[in-house]
C-alpha positions, 0 to 999 in steps of 0.5 A: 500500500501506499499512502501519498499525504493529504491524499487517498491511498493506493494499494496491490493485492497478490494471491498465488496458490502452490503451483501443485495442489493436492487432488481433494483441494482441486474444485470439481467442474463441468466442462463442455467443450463445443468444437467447429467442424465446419468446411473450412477445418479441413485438412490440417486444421480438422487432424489438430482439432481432433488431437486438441480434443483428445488432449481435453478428454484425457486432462478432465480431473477425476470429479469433473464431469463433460460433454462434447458438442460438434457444429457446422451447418447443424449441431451434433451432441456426444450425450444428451447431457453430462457424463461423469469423467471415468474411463468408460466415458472417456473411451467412448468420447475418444472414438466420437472425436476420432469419427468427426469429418469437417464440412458445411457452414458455421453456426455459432448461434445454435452451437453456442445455445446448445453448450449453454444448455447443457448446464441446467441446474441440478443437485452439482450446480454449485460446481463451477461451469467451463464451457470451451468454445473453439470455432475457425470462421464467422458466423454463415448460418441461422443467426449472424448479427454478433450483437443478437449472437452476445444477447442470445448467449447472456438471456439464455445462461443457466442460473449458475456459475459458468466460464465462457473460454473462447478460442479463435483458429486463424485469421478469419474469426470475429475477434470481437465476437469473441472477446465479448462473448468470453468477457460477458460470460467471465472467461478468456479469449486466445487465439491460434495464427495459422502457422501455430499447432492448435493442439499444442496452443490448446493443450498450454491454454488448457493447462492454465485453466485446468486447476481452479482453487478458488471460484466465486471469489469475494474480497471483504476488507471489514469495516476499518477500510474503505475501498473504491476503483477496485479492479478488476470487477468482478474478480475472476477465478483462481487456478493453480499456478496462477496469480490474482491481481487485485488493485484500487484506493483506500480512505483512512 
């Protein structure tokens, strides 16, 4: 902290878990990753993909629990709802990965309603919601305008806790569809140039997130201080490995 005279003071807060954390200490989650298939990942792109999903299935922490959702033109869901992450449930997911083809247009609206939908409230809604969006193009198909996609995607989230973590292949995606949509939804946005390898970019992506400690974080500082201009607003979720910054003024 620091306190010039006759003025409000400054302060910085830093807060870093241990890098390894005990398994019974790791916030069990629900993930769903929701994956673009359309034309324009043929080739190269599709392979990686596919490798990128692989990655995800076998990184689930033991508690959590998923599903995968593939969209082009249409939408295909791997289960109607969410799975546990045991074995069976990943083999079964490694062989729906392994048959995904690449074709027709992108329809981001639907796929996104569709992942959006698959956290309804339950007896484990406490549990923090993960939903990964990865797609190569612009919106072609049913809804286009980002605008309606951003208000669709925030008048049909569930009444729980969820993380949008959008992830952009190339140089043809709307960045600020994105940006947008994973800042309204409290995640992240990253992005993969065409000379990169999606899987390896996914997987250190992943590996950032993989780990929460800490969600729905809340700073108290009693009644002996009064704070304004804290930021950021509204604090995001801790992982392990990772450092929250928290900074503002204070009276007294």
């Amino acid at each position: 902290s620091y306190k010039p005279a006759g003025e409000d003071g400054y302060f910085v807060l830093l807060a870093a878990p241990s890098i390894d954390v005990a398994e019974d200490k790791i916030v069990a989650r629900d993930l769903v990753l929701v994956l673009d298939v359309s034309g324009s990942m043929q080739g190269q792109k599709m392979e990686q993909a596919r490798a990128a999903a692989h990655y995800l299935v076998d990184a689930l922490n033991p508690a959590d629990r998923f599903n995968l959702i593939a969209f082009s033109t249409g939408v295909r869901l791997w289960q109607g709802e969410l799975q546990p992450a045991d074995k069976a449930n990943r083999q079964a997911a490694h062989k729906w990965i392994d048959a995904l083809s690449a074709g027709g247009s992108t329809d981001i609206n639907r796929s996104l309603l569709e992942g959006l939908a698959q956290f309804v409230p339950g007896k484990q809604d406490t549990r923090p919601a993960f939903l990964l969006f990865m797609t190569d193009g612009l919106p072609t198909m049913g809804e286009v305008e980002p605008a309606r996609i951003v208000n669709n995607a925030l008048n049909n989230r569930p009444e729980r806790t969820i993380r949008l973590f959008t992830f952009g292949v190339g140089y043809d995606v709307n960045t600020d569809l994105l940006d947008t949509l994973s800042q309204e939804l409290g995640g992240r946005s990253s992005y993969v140039t065409p000379d990169e390898a999606i899987d390896e970019e996914v997987s250190t992506f992943y590996q950032g997130i993989s780990t929460p400690v800490l969600v729905d974080i809340a700073l108290s500082f009693g009644n002996a201080v009064t704070v304004d201009e804290v930021y950021p607003s509204p604090l995001p979720d801790l992982f392990a490995g990772d450092q929250l910054v928290i900074v503002g003024r204070y009276h007294k």
